[in-house]
C-alpha positions in Angstrom: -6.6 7.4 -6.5 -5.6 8.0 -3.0 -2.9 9.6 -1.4 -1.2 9.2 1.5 1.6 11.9 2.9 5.0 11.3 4.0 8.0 13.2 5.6 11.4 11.8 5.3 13.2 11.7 8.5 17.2 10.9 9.1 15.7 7.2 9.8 14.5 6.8 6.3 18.0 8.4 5.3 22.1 6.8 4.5 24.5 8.9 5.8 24.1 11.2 2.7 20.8 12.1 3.6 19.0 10.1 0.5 16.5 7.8 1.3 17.5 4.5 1.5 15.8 2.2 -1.4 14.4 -0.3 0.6 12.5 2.5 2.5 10.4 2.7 -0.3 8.8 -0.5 0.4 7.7 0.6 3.9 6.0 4.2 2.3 4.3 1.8 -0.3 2.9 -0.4 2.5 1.8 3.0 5.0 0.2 4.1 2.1 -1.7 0.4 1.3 -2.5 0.4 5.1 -4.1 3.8 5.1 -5.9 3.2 1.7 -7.4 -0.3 3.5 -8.5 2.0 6.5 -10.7 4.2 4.3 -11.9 1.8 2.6 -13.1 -0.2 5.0 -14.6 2.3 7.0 -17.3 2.6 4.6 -18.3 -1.0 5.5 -16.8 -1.8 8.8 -14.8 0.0 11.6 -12.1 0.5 9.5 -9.2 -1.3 10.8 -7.2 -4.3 9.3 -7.4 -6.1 12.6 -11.3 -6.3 12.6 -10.8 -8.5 9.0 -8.2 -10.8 10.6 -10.1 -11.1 14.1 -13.8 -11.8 12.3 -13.2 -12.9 8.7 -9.4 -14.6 9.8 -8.3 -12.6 6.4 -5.2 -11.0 5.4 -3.1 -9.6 3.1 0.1 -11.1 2.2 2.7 -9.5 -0.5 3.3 -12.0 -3.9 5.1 -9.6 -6.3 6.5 -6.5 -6.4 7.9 -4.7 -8.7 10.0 -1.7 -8.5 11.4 1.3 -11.0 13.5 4.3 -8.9 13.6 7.1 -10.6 15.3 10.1 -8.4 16.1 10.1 -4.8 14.3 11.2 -2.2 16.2 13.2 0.7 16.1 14.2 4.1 13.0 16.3 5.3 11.2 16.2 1.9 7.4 15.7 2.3 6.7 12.4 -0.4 2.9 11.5 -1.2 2.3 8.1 -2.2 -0.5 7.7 -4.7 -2.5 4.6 -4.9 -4.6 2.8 -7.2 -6.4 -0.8 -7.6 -5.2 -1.8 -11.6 -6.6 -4.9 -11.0 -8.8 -7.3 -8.6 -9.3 -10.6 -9.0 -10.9 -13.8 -6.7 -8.1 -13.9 -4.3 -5.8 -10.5 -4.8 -5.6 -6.8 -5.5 -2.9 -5.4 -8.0 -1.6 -1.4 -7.1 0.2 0.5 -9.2 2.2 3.0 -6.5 3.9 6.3 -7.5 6.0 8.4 -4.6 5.9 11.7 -5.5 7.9 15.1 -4.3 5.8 17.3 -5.8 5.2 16.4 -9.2 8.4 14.8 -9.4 8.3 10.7 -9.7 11.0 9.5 -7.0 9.7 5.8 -7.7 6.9 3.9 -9.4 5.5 0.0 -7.5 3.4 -2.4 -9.0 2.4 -4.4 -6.1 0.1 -7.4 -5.8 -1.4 -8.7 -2.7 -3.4 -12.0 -2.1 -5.9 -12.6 0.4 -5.3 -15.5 3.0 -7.4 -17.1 5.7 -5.0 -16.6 8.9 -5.9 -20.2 10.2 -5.2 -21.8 6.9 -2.3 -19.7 5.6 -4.3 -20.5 2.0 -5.8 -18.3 -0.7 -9.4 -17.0 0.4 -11.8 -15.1 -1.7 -11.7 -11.3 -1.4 -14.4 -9.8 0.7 -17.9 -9.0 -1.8 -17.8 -5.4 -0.2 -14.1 -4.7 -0.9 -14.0 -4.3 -4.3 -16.7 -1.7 -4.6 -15.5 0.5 -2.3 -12.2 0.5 -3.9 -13.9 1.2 -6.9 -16.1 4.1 -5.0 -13.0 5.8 -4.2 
């Protein structure tokens, strides 16, 4: 599992000071992001633009699923904790859970498939990515 820390600021926020649900999405993706940069530096340089400028691959959303469970508010400090439940040929399946302390604010499943920029078609996952998701 890997976490990934984040503060709420009044950007994040309605006028009430609760996070806004669609902000959710954006902590879910940070935390994907960072997850990808550890993982690749074990086998590259670490950055999602090194896979689209040598391998033309990236990572495109197909399904998300989302269950809110209590708000999040101004100034709280969230971690989003991130797992691989599943990886096949062409795409990765997380489950997410955003966390304030050990409350559960919100729980993703999110799937990603893997696409060659030129083609905009499904392309086989990468033969190191998978183990060092699994190394983590």
């Amino acid at each position: 599992m890997f976490c990934h820390q984040i503060r709420v600021y009044y950007s994040d926020t309605d006028c009430g000071g609760i996070v806004y649900h669609g902000r959710y999405l954006d902590f879910a993706e940070h935390a994907r992001t960072e997850l990808l940069r550890v993982v690749a530096s074990s086998a590259e340089d670490g950055s999602q633009s090194r896979l689209m400028e040598t391998e033309n691959l990236a990572f495109v959303v197909k399904s998300i699923n989302i269950d809110y469970a209590k708000p999040g508010k101004l100034d709280d400090l969230l971690v989003v904790e991130t797992s691989v439940i599943e990886a096949k040929h062409f795409s990765l399946t997380f489950l997410q859970i955003v966390k304030r302390g050990e409350e559960t604010l919100c729980t993703l499943k999110v799937k990603v498939a893997s696409i060659n920029l030129k083609t905009l078609r499904p392309v086989a996952l990468p033969p190191w990515l998978v183990p060092a998701f699994e190394a983590l």
